[in-house]
Wavefront OBJ file of the C-alpha trace (Angstrom):
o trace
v 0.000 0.000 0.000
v 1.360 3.253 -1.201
v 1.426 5.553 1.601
v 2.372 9.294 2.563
v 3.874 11.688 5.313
v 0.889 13.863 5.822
v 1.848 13.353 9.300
v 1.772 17.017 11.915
v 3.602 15.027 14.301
v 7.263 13.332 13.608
v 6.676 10.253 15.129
v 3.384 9.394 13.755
v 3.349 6.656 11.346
v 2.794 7.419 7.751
v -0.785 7.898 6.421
v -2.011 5.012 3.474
v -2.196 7.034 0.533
v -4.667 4.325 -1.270
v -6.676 2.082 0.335
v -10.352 1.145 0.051
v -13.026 3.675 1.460
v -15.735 0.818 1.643
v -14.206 -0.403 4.847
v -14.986 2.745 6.730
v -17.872 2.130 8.497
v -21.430 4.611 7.288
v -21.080 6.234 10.767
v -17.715 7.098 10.383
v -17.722 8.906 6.877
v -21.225 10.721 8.606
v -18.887 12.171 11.591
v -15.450 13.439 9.050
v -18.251 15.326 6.803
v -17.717 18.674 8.459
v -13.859 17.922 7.802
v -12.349 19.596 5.236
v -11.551 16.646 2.376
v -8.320 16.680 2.177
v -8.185 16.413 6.130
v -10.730 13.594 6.327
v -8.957 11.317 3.984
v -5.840 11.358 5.979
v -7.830 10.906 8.848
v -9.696 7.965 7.281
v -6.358 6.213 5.541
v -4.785 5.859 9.514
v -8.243 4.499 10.628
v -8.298 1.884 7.613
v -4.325 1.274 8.776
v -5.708 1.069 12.740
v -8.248 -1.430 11.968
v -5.409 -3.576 9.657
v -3.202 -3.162 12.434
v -5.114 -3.806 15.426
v -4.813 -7.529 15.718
v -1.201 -7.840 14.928
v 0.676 -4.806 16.029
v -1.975 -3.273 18.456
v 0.839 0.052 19.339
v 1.080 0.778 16.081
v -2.775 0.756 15.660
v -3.002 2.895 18.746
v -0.260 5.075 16.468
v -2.434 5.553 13.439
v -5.486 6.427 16.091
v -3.832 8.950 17.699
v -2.625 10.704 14.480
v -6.417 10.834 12.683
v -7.389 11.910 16.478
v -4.650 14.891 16.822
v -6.546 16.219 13.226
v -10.352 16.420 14.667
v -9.983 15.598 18.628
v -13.500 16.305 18.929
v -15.449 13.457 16.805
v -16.324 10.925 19.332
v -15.440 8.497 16.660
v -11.768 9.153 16.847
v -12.135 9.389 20.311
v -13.482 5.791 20.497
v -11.041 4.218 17.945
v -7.785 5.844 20.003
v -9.597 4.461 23.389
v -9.891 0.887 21.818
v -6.412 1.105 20.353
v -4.973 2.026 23.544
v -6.793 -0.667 25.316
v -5.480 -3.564 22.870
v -1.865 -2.172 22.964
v -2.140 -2.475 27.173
v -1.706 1.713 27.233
v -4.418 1.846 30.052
v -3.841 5.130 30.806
v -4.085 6.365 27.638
v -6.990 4.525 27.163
v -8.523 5.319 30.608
v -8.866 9.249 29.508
v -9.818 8.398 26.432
v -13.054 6.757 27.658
v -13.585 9.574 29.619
v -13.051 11.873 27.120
v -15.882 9.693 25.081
v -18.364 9.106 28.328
v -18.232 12.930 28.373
v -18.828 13.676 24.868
v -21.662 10.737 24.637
v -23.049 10.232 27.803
v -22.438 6.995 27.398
v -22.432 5.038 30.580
v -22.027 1.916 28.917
v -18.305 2.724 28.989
v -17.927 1.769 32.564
v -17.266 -1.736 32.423
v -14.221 -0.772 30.100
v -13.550 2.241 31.923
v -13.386 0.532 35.709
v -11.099 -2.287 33.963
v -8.670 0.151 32.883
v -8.775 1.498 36.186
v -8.183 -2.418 37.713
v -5.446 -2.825 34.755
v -3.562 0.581 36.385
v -3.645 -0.801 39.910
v -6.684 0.831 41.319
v -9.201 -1.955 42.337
v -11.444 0.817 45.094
v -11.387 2.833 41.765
v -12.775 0.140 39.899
v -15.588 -0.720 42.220
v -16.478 2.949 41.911
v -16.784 2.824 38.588
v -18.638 -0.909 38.763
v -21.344 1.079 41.272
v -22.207 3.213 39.070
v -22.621 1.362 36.253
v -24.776 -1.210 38.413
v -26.763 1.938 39.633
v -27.049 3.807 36.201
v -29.641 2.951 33.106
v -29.375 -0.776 32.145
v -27.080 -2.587 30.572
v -26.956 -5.446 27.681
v -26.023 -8.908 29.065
v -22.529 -8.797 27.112
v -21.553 -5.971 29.308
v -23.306 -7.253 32.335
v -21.304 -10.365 31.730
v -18.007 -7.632 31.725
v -18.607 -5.895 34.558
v -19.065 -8.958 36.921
v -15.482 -10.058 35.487
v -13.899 -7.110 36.182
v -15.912 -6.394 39.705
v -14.992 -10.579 40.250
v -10.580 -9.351 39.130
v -10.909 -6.441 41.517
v -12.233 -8.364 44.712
v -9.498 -10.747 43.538
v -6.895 -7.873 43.758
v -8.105 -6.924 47.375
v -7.740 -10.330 48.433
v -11.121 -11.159 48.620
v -11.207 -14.679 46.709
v -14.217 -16.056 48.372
v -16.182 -12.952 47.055
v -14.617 -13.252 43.600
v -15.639 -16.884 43.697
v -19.239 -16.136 44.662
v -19.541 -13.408 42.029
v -18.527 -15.573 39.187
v -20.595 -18.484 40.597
v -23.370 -16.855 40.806
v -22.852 -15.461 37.104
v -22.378 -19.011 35.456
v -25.544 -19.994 37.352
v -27.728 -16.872 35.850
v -26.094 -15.983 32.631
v -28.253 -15.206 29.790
v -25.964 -13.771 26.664
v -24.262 -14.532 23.920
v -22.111 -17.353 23.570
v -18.972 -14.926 22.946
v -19.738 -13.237 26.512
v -20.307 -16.506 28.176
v -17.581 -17.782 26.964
v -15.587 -14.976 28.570
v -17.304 -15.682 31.732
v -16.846 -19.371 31.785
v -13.057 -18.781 30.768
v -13.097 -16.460 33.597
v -14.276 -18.875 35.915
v -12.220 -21.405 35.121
v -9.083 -19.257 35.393
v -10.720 -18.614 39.150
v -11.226 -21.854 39.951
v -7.173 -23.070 38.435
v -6.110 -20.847 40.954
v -7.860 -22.070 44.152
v -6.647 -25.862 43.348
v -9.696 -27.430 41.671
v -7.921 -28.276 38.402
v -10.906 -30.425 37.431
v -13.552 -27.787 37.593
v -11.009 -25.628 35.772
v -11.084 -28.087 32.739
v -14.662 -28.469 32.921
v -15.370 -24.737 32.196
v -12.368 -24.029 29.829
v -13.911 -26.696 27.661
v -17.266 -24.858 27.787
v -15.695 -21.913 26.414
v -13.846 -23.214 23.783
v -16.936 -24.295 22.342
v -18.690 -21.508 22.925
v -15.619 -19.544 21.610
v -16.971 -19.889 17.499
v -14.217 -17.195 16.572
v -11.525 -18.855 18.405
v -10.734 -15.060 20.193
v -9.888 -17.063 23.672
v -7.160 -19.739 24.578
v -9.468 -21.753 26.166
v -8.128 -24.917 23.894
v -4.451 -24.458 24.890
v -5.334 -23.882 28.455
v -7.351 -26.990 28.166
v -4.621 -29.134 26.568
v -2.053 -28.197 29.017
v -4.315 -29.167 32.012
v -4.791 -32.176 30.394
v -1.046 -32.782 29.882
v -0.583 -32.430 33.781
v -0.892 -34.964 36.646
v -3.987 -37.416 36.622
v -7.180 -35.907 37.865
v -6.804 -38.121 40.840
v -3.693 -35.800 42.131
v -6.654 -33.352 42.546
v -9.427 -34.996 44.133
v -8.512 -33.946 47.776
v -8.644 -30.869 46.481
v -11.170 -31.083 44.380
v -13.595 -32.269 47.542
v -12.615 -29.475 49.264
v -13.967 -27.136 45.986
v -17.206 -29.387 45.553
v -17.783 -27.938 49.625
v -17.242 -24.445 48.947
v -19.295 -24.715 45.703
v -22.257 -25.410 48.030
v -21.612 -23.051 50.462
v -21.657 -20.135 46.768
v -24.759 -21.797 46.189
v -26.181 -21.332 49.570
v -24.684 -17.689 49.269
v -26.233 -16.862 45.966
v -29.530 -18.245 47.020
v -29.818 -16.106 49.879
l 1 2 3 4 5 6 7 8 9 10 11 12 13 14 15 16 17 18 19 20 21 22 23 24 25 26 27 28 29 30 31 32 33 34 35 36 37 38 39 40 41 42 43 44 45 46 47 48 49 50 51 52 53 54 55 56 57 58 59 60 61 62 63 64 65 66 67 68 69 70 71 72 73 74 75 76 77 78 79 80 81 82 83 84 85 86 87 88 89 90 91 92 93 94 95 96 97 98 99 100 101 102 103 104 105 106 107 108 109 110 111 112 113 114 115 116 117 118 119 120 121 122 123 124 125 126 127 128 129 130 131 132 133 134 135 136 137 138 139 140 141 142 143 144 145 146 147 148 149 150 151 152 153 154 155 156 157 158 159 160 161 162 163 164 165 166 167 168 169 170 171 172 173 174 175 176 177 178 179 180 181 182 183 184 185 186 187 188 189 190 191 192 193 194 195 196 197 198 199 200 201 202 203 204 205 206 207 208 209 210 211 212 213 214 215 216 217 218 219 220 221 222 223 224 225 226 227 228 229 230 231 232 233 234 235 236 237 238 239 240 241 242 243 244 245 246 247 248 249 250 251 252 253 254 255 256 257 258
């Protein structure tokens, strides 16, 4: 792809010079029409190279964001696409006011979940649950992002210490969930990871083998995980602990019940 250094800044990657305008989203071309032309087709050649970008090199995607962003910081659509960026390439910060940025431009509250991970990601669990609060005491949310926010409420316990509560919150969520397969796979990945690390290795395979075949577009690890848990000691090296699970797994349901 031929490309071009329309570039203000002098670290900003080069701009595609070609590339094909059909892969810009309707929404997007709607927001760069008050953008002079010449300015909106740089803008939209770095979003083409973001979205090209994002899966394999996720800081240089967050690279091409930030330079259409610099041009027109105040369509929410750049806004959003340097947010995501930032998120994939682990720049949490970055992303953090970003999403901010957007909640205040949109109103948006579904942003939270994102937003209070970003603050879990930085080291700031209180923060998170904050954030989680207000989500949980805002306008409604769709199950997907139900399904996130218990994750990252369930990460930030986790972070405090509080494993029991984790436990129970993800428990609780497997027994009630009502989404997608793609967010219960999440969860059930989620789970499982929570349930590796308090010893029942058996439960852990159970529920990583749930969401790899939930998991249609593969986006999870949930097969390797799998096959290395199955490469490990016999399940009967677990069942002491295992017993010990199957207890507390009653005493969650007793919990959730009440």
């Amino acid at each position: 792809m031929e490309r071009r250094g329309y570039g203000k800044h002098p670290d900003e990657p080069l701009a595609p010079l070609d590339f094909d305008e059909d892969a810009l989203p309707i929404s997007v071309k709607a927001e760069l029409r008050g953008v002079p032309s010449d300015v909106a087709h740089i803008i939209e050649g770095h979003l083409v190279a973001a979205a090209e970008a994002l899966e394999e090199d996720p800081k240089l995607a967050h690279e091409h964001a930030q330079a259409a962003l610099r041009r027109a910081a105040r369509l929410p659509v750049l806004r959003e696409v340097a947010a995501e960026t930032a998120y994939a390439a682990g720049e949490y910060s970055s992303a953090l006011n970003d999403y901010r940025a957007l909640r205040r431009m949109t109103g948006n509250d579904n942003l939270l979940p994102v937003m209070a991970d970003c603050e879990r990601a930085l080291g700031r669990p209180q923060a998170a649950l904050k954030l989680i609060r207000e989500a949980e005491e805002g306008g409604p949310l769709s199950s997907s992002q139900q399904v996130e926010l218990v994750l990252v409420k369930a990460g930030a316990r986790q972070d405090l210490g509080q494993e029991a509560e984790a436990r129970r919150l993800l428990h609780a969520a497997v027994q009630s969930v009502q989404a997608s397969d793609e967010a219960k796979a999440r969860l059930y990945y989620g789970y499982a990871e929570m349930l590796l690390a308090s010893g029942d290795t058996a439960g852990a395979k159970s529920y990583f083998a749930s969401a790899e075949e939930l998991d249609a577009s593969e986006l999870l690890d949930a097969a390797d995980r799998l096959a290395e848990l199955s490469a490990g000691p016999a399940d009967g090296a677990d069942e002491g602990a295992d017993e010990k699970i199957d207890d507390q797994d009653d005493q969650d349901d007793k919990d959730v019940q009440k």
